[in-house]
N, C-alpha and C positions, 0 to 999 in steps of 0.2 A: 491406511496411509491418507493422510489430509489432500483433501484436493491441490493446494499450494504446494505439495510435491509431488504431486503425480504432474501437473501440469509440468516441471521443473527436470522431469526424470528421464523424459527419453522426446523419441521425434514426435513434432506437434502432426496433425492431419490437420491439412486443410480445412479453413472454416466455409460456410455457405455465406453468400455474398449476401450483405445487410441492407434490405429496401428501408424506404423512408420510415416504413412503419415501427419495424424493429428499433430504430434508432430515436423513435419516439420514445418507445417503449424502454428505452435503457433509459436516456434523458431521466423519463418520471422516476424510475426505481433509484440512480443515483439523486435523485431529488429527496424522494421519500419511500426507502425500501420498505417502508410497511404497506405503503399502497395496498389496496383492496385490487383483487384481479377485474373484481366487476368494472371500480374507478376507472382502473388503468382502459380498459376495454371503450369502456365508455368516451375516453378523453382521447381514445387516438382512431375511435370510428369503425371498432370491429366486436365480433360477438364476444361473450367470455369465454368459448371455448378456443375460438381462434387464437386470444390473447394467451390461452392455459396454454395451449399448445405453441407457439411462437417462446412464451416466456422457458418452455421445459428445453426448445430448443437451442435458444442462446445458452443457456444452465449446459447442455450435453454436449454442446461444441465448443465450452471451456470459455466463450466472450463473458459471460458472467459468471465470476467464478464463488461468490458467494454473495453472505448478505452480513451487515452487521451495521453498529450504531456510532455517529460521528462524536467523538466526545471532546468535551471543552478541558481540556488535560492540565491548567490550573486550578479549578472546580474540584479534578479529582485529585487534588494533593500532588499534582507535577509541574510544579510552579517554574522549574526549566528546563529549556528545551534545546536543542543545538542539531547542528547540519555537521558533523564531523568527516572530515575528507578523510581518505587511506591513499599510500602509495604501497602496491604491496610486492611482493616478486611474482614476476613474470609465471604465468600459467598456475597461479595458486587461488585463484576465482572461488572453485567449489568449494573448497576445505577452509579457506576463510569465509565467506556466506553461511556454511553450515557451522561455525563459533562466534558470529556476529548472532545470528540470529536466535540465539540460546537467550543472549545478553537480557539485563533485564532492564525495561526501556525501551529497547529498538523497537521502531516502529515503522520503519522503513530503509530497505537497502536494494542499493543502483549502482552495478557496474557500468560506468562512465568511461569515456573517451576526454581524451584531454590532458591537464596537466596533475591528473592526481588519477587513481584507479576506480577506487570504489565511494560513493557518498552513503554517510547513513546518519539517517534520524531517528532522536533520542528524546525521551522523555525522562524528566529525573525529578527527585523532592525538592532539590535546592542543585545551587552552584557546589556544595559541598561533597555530594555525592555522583552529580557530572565532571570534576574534578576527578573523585576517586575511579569511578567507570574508565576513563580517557585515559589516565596513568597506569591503571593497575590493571587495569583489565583485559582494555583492547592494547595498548601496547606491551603488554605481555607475549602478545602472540606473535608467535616465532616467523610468520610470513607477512606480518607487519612491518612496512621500513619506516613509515612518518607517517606523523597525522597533524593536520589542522581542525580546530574549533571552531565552529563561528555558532556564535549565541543567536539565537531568535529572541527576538523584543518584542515582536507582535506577528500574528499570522490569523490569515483568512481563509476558511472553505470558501471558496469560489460557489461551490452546488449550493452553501446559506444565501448568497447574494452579499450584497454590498451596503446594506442600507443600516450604514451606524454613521 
């Protein structure tokens, strides 16, 4: 079972409360999850073993739930991208999340509070095929009532900085 459902699956346990150090130490790994342990040790003023062990325990108490690579999704042939809102029926959460997230594309879903239920972000080759996703796809689904689109024109990792 993928860590993203086990966390997903039943009651969380309590995590252990986050001194400054730890909160370093996520900072750098969302900066650069390749970091070396030695680096990271090095740059927040503890041994490597302390850092090995700190890092195993954010990992085993689910705060860090894994690792992986921020990608420029134009670059990689998904030239569009959209924020599609759901309003769905009432108490159908799981069983929608679990056929969003099948979708090919999605790359993120948030059940929201507000004036629509659930948001989720898409990646697609063109408008042609976010088009067909939207229509055919997600509003196919039966606890589906409406969706809205809204297109992304530009977007920014925040953890790259700012400086373009």
């Amino acid at each position: 079972m993928p860590d993203e459902q086990m966390a997903n699956s039943g009651p969380r346990t309590p995590t252990r409360p986050l001194d400054e150090i730890d909160r370093s130490i996520l900072y750098m790994l969302q900066t650069d999850g390749r970091a070396s342990i030695r680096s990271v040790a090095e740059r927040v003023h503890v041994s490597r073993a302390n850092a090995y062990a700190r890092i195993n325990r954010l990992i085993d108490d689910g705060v860090i739930r894994g690792f992986g690579a921020r990608i420029d999704q134009e670059r990689a042939g998904q030239g569009a991208s959209a924020y599609i809102t759901l309003k769905i029926v009432q108490n159908t959460w799981r069983a929608v999340r679990e056929k969003l997230r099948v979708l090919p594309g999605a790359a993120h879903i948030a059940l929201v509070s507000g004036d629509f239920d659930v948001l989720l972000l898409v990646h697609t080759k063109d408008n042609r095929a976010l088009r067909e996703l939207v229509l055919t796809r997600i509003q196919a689904i039966d606890e589906v009532l409406s969706t809205r689109t809204l297109l992304v024109f530009e977007e920014q990792d925040l953890k790259e900085g700012l400086g373009e």
